[in-house]
mmCIF file of the protein (N, C-alpha, C, O) and its ligand, coordinates in Angstrom:
data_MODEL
# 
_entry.id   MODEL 
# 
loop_
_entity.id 
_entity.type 
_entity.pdbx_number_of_molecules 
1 polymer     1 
2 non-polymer 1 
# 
_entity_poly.entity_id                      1 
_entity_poly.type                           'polypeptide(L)' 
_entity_poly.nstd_linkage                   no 
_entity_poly.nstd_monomer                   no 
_entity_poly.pdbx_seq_one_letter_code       
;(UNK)(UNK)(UNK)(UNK)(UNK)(UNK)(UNK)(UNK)(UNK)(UNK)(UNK)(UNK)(UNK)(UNK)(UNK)(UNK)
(UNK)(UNK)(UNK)(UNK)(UNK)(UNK)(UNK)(UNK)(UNK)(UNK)(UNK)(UNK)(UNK)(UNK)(UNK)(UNK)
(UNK)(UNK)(UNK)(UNK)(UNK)(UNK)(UNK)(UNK)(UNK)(UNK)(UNK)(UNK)(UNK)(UNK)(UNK)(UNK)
(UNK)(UNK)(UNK)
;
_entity_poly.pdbx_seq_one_letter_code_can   XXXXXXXXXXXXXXXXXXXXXXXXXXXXXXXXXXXXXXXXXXXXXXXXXXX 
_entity_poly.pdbx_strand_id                 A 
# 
loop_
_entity_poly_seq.entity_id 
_entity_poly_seq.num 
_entity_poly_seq.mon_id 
_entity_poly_seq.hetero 
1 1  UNK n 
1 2  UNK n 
1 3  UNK n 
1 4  UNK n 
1 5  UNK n 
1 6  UNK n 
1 7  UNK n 
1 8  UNK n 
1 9  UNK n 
1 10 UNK n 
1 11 UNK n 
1 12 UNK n 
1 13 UNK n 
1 14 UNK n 
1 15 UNK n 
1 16 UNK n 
1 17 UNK n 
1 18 UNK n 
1 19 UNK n 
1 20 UNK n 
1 21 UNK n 
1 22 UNK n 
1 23 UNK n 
1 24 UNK n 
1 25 UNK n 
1 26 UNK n 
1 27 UNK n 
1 28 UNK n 
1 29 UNK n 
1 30 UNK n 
1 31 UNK n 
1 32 UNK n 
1 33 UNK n 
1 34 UNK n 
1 35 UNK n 
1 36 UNK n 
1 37 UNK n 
1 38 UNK n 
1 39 UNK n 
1 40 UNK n 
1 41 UNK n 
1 42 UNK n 
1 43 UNK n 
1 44 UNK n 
1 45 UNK n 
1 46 UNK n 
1 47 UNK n 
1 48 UNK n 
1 49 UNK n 
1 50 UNK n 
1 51 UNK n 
# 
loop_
_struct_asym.id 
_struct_asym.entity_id 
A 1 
B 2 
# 
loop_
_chem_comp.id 
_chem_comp.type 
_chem_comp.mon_nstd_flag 
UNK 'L-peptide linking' . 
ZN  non-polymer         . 
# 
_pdbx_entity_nonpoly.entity_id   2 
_pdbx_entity_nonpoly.name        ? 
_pdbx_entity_nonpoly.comp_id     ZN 
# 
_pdbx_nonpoly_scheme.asym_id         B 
_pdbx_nonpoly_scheme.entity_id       2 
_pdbx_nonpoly_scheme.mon_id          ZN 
_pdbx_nonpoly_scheme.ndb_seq_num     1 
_pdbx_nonpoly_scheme.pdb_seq_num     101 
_pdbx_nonpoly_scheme.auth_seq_num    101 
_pdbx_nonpoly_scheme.pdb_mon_id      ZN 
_pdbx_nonpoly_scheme.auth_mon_id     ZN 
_pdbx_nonpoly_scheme.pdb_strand_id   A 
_pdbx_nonpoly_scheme.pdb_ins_code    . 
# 
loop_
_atom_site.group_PDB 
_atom_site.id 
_atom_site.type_symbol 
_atom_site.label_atom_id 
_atom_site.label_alt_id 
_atom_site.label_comp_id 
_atom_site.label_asym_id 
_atom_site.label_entity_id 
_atom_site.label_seq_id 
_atom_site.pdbx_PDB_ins_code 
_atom_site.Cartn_x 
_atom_site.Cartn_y 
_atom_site.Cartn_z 
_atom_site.occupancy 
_atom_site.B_iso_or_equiv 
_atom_site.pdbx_formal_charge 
_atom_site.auth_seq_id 
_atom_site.auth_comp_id 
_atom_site.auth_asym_id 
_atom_site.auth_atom_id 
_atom_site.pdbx_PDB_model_num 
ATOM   1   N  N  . UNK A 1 1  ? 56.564 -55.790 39.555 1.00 0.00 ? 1   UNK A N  1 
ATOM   2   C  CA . UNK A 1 1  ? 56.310 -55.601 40.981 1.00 0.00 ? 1   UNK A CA 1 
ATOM   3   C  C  . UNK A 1 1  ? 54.819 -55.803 41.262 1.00 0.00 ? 1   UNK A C  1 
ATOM   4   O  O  . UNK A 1 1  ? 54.567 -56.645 42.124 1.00 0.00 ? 1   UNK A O  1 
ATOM   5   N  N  . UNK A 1 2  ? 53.579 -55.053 40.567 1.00 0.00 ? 2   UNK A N  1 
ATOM   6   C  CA . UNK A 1 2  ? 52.594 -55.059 40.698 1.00 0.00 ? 2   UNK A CA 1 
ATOM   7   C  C  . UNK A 1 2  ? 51.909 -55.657 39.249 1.00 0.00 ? 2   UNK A C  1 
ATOM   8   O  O  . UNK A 1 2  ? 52.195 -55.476 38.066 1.00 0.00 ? 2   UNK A O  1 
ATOM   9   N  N  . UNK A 1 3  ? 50.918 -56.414 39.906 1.00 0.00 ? 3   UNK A N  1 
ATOM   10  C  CA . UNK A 1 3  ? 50.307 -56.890 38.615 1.00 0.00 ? 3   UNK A CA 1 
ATOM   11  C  C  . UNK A 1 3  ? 49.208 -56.259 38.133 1.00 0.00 ? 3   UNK A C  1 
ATOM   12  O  O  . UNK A 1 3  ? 48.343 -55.696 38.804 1.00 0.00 ? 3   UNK A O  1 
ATOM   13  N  N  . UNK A 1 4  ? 49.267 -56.377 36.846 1.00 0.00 ? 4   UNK A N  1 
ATOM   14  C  CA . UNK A 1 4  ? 48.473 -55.613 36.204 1.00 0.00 ? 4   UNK A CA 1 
ATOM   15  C  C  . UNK A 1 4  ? 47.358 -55.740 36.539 1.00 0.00 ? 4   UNK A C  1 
ATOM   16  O  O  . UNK A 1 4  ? 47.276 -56.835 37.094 1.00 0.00 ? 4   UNK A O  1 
ATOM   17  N  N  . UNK A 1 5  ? 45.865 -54.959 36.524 1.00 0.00 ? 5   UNK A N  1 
ATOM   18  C  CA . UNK A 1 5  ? 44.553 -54.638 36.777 1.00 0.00 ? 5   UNK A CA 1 
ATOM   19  C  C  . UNK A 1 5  ? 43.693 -54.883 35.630 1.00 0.00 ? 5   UNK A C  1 
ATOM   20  O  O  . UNK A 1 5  ? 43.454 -54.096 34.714 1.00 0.00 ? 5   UNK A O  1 
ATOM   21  N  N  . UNK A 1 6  ? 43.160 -56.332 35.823 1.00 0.00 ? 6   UNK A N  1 
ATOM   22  C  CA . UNK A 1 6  ? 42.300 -56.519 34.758 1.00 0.00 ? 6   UNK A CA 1 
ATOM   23  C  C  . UNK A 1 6  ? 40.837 -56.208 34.648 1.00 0.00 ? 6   UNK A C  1 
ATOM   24  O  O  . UNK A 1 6  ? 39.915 -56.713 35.288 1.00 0.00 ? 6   UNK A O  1 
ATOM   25  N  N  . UNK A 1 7  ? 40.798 -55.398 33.833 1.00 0.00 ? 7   UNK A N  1 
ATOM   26  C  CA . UNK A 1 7  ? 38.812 -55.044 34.007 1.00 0.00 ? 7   UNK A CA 1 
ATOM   27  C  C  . UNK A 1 7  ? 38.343 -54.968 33.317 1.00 0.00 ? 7   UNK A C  1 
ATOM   28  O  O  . UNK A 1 7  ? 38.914 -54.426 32.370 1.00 0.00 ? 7   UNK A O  1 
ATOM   29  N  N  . UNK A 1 8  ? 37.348 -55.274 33.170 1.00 0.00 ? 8   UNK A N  1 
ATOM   30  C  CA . UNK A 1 8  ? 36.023 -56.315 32.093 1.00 0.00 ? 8   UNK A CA 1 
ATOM   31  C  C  . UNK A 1 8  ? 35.647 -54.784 31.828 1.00 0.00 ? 8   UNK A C  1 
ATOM   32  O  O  . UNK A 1 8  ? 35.950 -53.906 32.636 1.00 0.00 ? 8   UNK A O  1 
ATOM   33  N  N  . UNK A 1 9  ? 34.932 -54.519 30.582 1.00 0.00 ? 9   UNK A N  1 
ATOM   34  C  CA . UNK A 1 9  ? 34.346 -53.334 29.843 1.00 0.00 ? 9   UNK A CA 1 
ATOM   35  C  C  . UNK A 1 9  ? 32.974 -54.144 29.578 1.00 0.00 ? 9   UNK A C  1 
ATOM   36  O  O  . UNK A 1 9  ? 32.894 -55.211 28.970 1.00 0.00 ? 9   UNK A O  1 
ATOM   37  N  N  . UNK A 1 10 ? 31.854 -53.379 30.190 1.00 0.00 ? 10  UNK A N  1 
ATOM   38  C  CA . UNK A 1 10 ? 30.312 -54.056 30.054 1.00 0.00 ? 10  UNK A CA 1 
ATOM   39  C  C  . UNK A 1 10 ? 29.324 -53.113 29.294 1.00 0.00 ? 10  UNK A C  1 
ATOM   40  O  O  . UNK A 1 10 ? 29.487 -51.893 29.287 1.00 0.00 ? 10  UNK A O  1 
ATOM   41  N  N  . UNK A 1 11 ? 28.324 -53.718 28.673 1.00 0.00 ? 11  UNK A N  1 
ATOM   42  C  CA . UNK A 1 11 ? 27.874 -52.892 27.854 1.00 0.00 ? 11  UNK A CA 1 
ATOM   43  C  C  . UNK A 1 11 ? 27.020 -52.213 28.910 1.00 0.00 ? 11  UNK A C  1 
ATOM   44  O  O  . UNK A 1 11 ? 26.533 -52.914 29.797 1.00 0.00 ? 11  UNK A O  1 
ATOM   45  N  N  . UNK A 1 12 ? 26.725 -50.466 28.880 1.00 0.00 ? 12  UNK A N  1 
ATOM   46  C  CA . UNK A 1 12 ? 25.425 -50.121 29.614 1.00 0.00 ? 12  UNK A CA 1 
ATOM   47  C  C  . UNK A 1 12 ? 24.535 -50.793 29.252 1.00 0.00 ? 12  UNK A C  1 
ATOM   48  O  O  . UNK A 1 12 ? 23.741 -51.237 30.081 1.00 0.00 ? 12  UNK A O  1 
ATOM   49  N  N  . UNK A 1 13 ? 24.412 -51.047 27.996 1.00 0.00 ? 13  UNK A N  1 
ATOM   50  C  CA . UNK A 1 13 ? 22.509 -50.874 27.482 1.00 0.00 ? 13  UNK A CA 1 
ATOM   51  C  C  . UNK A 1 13 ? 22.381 -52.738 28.014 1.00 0.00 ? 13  UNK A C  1 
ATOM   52  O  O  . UNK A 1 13 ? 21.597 -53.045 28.912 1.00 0.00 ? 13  UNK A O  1 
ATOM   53  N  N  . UNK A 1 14 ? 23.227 -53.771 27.337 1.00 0.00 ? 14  UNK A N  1 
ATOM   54  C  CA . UNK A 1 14 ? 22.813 -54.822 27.725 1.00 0.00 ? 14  UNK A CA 1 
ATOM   55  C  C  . UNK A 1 14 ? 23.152 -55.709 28.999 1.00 0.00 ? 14  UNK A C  1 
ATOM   56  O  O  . UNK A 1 14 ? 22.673 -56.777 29.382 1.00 0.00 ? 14  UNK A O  1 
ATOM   57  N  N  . UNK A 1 15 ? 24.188 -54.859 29.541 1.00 0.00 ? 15  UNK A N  1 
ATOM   58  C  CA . UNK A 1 15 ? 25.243 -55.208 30.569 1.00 0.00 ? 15  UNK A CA 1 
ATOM   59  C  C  . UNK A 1 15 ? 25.947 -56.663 30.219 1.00 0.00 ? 15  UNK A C  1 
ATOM   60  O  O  . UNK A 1 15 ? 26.007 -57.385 31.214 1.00 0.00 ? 15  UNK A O  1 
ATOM   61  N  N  . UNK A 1 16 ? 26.385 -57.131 29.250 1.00 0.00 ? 16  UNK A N  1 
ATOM   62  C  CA . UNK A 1 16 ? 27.237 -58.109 28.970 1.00 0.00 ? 16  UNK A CA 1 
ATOM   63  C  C  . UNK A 1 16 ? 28.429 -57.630 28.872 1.00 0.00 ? 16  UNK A C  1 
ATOM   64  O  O  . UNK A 1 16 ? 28.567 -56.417 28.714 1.00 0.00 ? 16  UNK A O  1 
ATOM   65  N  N  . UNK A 1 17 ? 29.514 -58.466 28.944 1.00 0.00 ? 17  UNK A N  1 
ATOM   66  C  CA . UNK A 1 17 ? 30.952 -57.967 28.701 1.00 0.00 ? 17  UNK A CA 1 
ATOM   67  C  C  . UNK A 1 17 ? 31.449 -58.022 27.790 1.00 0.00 ? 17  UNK A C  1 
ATOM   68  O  O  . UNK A 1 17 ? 31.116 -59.034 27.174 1.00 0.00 ? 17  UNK A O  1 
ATOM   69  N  N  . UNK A 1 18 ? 32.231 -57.359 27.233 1.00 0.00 ? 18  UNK A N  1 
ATOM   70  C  CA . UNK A 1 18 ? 32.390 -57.206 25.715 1.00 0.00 ? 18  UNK A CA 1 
ATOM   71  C  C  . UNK A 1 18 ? 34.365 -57.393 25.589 1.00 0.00 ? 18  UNK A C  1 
ATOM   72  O  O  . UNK A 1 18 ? 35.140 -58.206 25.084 1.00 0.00 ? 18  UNK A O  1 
ATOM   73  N  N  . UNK A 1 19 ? 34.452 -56.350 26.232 1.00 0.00 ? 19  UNK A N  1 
ATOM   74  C  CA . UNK A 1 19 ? 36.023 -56.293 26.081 1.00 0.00 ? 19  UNK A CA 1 
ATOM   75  C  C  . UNK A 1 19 ? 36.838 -56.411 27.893 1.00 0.00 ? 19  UNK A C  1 
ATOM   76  O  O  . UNK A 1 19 ? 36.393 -56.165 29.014 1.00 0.00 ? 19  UNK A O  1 
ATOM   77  N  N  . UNK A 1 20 ? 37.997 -56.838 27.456 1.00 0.00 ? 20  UNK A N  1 
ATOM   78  C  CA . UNK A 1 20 ? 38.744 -57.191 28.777 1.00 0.00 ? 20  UNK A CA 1 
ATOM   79  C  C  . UNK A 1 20 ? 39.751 -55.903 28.515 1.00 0.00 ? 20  UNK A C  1 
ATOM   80  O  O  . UNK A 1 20 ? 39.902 -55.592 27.334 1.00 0.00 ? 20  UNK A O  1 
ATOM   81  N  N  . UNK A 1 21 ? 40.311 -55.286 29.313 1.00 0.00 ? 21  UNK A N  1 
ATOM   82  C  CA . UNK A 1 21 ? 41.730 -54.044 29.200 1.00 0.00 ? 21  UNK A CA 1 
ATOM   83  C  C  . UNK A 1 21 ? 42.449 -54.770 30.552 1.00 0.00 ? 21  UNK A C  1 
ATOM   84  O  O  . UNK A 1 21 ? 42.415 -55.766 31.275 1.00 0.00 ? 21  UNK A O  1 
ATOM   85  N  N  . UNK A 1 22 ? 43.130 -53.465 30.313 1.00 0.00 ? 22  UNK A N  1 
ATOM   86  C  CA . UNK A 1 22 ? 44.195 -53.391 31.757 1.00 0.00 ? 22  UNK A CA 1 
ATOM   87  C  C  . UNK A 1 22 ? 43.954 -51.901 32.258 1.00 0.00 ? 22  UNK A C  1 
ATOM   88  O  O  . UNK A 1 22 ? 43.812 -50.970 31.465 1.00 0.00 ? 22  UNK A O  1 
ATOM   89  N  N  . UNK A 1 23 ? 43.930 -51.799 33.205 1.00 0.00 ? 23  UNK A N  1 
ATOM   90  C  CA . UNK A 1 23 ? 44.348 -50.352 34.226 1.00 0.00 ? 23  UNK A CA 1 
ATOM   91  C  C  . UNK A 1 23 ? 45.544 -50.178 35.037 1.00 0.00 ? 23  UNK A C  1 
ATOM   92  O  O  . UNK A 1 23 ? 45.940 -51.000 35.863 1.00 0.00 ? 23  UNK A O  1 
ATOM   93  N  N  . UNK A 1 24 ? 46.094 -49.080 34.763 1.00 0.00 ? 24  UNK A N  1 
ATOM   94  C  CA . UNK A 1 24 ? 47.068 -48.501 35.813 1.00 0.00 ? 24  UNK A CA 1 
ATOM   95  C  C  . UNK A 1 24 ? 46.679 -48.124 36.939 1.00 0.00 ? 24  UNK A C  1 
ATOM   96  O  O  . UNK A 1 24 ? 46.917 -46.924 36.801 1.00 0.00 ? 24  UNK A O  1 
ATOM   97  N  N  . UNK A 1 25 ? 46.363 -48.192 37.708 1.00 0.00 ? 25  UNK A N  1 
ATOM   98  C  CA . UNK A 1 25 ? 45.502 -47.482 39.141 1.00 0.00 ? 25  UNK A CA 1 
ATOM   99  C  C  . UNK A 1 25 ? 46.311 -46.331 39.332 1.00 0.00 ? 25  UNK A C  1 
ATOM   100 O  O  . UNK A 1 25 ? 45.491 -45.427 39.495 1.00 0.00 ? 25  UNK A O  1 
ATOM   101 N  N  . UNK A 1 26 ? 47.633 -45.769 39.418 1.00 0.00 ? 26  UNK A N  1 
ATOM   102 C  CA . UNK A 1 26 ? 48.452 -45.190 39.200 1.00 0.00 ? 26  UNK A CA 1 
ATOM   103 C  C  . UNK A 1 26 ? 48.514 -44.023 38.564 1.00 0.00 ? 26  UNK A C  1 
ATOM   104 O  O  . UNK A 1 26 ? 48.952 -42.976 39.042 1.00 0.00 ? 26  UNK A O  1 
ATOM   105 N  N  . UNK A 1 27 ? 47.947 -44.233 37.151 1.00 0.00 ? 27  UNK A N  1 
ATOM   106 C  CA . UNK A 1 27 ? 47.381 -43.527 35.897 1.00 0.00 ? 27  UNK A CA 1 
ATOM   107 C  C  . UNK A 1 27 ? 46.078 -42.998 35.455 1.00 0.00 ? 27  UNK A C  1 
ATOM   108 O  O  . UNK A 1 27 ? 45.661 -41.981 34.901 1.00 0.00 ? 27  UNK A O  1 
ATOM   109 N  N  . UNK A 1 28 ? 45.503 -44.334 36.022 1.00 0.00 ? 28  UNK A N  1 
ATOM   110 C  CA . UNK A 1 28 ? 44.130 -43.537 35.581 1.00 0.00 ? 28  UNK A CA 1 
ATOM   111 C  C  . UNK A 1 28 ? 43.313 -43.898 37.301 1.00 0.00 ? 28  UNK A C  1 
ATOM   112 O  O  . UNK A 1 28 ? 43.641 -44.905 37.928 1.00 0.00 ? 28  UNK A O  1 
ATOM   113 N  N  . UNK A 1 29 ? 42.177 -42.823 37.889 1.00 0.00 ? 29  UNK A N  1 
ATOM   114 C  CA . UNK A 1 29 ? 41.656 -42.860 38.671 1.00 0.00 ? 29  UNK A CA 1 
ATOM   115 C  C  . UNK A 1 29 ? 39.906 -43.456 38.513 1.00 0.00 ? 29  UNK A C  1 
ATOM   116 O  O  . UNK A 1 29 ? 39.111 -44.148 39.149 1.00 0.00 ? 29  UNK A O  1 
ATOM   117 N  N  . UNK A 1 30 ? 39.941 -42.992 37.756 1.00 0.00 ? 30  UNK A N  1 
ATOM   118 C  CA . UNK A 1 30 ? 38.164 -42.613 37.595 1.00 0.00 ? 30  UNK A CA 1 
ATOM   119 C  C  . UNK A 1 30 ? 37.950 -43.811 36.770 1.00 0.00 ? 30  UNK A C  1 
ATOM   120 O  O  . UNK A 1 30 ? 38.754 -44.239 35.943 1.00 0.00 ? 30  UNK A O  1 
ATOM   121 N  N  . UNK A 1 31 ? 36.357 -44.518 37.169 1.00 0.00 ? 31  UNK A N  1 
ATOM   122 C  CA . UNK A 1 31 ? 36.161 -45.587 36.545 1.00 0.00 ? 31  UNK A CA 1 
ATOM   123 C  C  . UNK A 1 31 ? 36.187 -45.234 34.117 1.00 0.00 ? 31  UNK A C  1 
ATOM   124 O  O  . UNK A 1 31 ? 36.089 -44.237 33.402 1.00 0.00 ? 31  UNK A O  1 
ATOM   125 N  N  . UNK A 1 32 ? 36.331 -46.411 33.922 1.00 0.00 ? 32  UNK A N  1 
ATOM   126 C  CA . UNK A 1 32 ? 36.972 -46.315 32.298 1.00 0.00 ? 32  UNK A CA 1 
ATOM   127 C  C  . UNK A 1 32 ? 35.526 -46.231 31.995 1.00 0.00 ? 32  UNK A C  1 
ATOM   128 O  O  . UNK A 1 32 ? 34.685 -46.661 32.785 1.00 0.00 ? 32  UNK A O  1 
ATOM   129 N  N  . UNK A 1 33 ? 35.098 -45.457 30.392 1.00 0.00 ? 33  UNK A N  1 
ATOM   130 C  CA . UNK A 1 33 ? 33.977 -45.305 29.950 1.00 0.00 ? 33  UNK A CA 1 
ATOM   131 C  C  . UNK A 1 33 ? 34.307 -45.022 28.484 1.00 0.00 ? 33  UNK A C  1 
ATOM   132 O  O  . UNK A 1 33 ? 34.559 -43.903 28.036 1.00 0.00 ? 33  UNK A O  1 
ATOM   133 N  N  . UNK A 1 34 ? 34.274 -46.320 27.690 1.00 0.00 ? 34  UNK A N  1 
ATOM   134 C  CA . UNK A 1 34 ? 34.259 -46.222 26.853 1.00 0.00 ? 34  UNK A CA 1 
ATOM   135 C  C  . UNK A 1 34 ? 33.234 -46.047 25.402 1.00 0.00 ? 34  UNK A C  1 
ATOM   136 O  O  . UNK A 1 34 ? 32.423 -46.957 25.227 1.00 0.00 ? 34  UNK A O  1 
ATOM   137 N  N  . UNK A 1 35 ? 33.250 -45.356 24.781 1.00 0.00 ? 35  UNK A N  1 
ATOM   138 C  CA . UNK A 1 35 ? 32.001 -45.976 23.047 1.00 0.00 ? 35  UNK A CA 1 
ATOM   139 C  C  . UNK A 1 35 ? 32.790 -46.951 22.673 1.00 0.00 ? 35  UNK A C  1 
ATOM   140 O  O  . UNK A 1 35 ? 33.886 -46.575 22.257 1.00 0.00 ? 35  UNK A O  1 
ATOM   141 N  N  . UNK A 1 36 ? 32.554 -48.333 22.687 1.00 0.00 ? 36  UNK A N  1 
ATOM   142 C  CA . UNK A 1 36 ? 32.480 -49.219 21.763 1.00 0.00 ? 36  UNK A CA 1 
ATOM   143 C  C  . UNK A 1 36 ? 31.461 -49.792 21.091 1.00 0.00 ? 36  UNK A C  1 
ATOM   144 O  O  . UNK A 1 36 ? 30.382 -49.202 21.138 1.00 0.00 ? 36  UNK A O  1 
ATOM   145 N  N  . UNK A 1 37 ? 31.558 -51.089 20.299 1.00 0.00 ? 37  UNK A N  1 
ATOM   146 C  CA . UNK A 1 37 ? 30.714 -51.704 19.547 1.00 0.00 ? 37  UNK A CA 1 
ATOM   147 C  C  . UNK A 1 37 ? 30.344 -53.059 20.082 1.00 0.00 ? 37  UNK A C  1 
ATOM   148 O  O  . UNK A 1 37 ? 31.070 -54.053 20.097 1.00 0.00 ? 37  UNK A O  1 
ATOM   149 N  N  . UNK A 1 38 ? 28.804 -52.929 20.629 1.00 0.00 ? 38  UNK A N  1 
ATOM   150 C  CA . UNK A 1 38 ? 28.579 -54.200 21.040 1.00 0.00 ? 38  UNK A CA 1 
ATOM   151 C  C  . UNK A 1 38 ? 28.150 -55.063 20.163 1.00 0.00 ? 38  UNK A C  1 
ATOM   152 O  O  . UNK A 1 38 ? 27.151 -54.731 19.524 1.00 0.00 ? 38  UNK A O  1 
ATOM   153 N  N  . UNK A 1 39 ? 28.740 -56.326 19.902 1.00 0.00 ? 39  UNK A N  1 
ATOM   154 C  CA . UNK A 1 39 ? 27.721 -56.834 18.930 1.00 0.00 ? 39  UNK A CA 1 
ATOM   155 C  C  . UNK A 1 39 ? 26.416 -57.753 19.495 1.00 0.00 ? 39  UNK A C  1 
ATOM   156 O  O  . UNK A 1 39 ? 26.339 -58.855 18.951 1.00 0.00 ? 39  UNK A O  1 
ATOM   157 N  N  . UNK A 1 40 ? 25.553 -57.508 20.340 1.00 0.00 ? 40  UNK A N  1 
ATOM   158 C  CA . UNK A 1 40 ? 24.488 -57.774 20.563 1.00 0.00 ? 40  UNK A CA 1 
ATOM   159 C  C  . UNK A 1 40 ? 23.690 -56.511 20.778 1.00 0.00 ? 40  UNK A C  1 
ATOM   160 O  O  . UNK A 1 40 ? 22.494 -56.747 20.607 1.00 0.00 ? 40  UNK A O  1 
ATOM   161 N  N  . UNK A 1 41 ? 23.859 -55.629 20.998 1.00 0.00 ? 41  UNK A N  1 
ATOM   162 C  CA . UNK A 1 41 ? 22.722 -54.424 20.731 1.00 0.00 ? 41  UNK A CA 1 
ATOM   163 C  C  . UNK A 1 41 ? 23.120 -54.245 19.098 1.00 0.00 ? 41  UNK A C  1 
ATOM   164 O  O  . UNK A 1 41 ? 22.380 -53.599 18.357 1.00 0.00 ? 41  UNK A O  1 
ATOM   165 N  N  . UNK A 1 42 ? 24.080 -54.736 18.722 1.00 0.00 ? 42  UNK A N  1 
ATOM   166 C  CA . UNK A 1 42 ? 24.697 -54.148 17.213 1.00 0.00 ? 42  UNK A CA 1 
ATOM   167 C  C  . UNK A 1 42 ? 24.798 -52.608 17.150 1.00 0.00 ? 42  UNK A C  1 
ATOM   168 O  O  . UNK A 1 42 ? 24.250 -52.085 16.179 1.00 0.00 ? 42  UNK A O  1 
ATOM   169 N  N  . UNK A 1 43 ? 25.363 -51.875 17.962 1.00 0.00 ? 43  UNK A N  1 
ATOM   170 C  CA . UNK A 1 43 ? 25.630 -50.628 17.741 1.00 0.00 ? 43  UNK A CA 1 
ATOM   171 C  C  . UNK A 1 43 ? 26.528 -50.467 18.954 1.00 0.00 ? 43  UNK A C  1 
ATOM   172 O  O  . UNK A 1 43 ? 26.591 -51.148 19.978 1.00 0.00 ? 43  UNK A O  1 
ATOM   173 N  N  . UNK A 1 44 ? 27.356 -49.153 18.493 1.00 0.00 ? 44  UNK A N  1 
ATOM   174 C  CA . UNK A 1 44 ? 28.173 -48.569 19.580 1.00 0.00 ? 44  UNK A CA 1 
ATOM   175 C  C  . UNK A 1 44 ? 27.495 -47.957 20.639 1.00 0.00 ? 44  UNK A C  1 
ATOM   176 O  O  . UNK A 1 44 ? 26.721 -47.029 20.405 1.00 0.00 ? 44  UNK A O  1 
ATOM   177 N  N  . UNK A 1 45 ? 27.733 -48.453 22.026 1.00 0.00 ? 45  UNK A N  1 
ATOM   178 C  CA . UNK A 1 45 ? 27.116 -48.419 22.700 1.00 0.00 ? 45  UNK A CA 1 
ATOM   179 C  C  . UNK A 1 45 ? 28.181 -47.484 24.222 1.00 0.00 ? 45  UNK A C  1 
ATOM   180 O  O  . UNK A 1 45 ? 29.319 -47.104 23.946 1.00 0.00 ? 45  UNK A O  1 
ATOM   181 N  N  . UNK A 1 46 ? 27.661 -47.263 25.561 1.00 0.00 ? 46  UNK A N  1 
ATOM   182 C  CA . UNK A 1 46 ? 28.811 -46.964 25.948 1.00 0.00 ? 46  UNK A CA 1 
ATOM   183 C  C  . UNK A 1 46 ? 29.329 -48.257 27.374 1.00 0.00 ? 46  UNK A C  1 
ATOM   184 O  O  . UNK A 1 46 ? 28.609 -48.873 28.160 1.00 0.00 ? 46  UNK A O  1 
ATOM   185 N  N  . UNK A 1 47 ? 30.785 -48.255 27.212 1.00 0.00 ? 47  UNK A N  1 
ATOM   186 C  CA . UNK A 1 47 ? 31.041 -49.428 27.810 1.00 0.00 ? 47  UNK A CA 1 
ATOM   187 C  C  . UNK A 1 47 ? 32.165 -49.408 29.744 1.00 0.00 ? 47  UNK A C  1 
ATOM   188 O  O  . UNK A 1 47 ? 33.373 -49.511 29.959 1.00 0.00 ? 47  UNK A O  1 
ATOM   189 N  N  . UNK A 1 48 ? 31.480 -49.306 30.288 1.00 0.00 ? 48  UNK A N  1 
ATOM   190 C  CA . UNK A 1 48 ? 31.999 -49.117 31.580 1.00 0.00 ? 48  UNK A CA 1 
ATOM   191 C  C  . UNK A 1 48 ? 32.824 -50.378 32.191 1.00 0.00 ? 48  UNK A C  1 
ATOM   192 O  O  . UNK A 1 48 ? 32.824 -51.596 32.012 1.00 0.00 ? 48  UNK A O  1 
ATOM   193 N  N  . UNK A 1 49 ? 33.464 -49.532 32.934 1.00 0.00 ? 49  UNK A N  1 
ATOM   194 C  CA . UNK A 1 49 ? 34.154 -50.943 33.795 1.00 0.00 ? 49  UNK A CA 1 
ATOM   195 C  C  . UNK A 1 49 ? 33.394 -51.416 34.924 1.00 0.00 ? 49  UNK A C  1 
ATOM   196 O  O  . UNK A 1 49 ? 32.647 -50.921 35.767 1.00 0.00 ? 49  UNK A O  1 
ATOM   197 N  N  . UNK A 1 50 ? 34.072 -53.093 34.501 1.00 0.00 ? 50  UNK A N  1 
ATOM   198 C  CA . UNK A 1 50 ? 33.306 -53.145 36.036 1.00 0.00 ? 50  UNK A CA 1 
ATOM   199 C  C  . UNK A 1 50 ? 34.141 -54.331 36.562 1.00 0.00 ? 50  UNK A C  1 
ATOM   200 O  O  . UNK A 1 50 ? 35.001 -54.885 35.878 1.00 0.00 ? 50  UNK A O  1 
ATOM   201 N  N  . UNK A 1 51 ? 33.814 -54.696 37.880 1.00 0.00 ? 51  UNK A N  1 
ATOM   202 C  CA . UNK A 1 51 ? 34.563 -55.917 38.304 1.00 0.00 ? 51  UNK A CA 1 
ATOM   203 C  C  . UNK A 1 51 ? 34.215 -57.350 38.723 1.00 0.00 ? 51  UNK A C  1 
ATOM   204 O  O  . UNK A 1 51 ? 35.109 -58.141 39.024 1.00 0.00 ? 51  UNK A O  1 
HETATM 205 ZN ZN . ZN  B 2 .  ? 25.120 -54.198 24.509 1.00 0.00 2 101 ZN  A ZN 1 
# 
């Protein structure tokens, strides 16, 4: 019925995009904030959504 919500995961520290997900709008409200691993700062860094 509804298509899925694609949103880019950006690094804070370098603001590049690192990872693509999906969102439920439904499910989750609040923007996504993840620790991942950027590999251009080379460390886990934290990774927000954005659009
Ligand atoms: Zn980075």
């Amino acid at each position: 019925m509804s298509q899925d919500n694609l949103i880019k995961m950006e690094c804070s520290v370098c603001h590049r995009i690192n990872y693509f997900s999906h969102k439920n709008k439904k499910t989750i409200k609040n923007r996504l904030e993840l620790e991942k691993y950027c590999k251009w700062c080379k460390k886990h860094t934290t990774h927000k959504e954005t659009k």
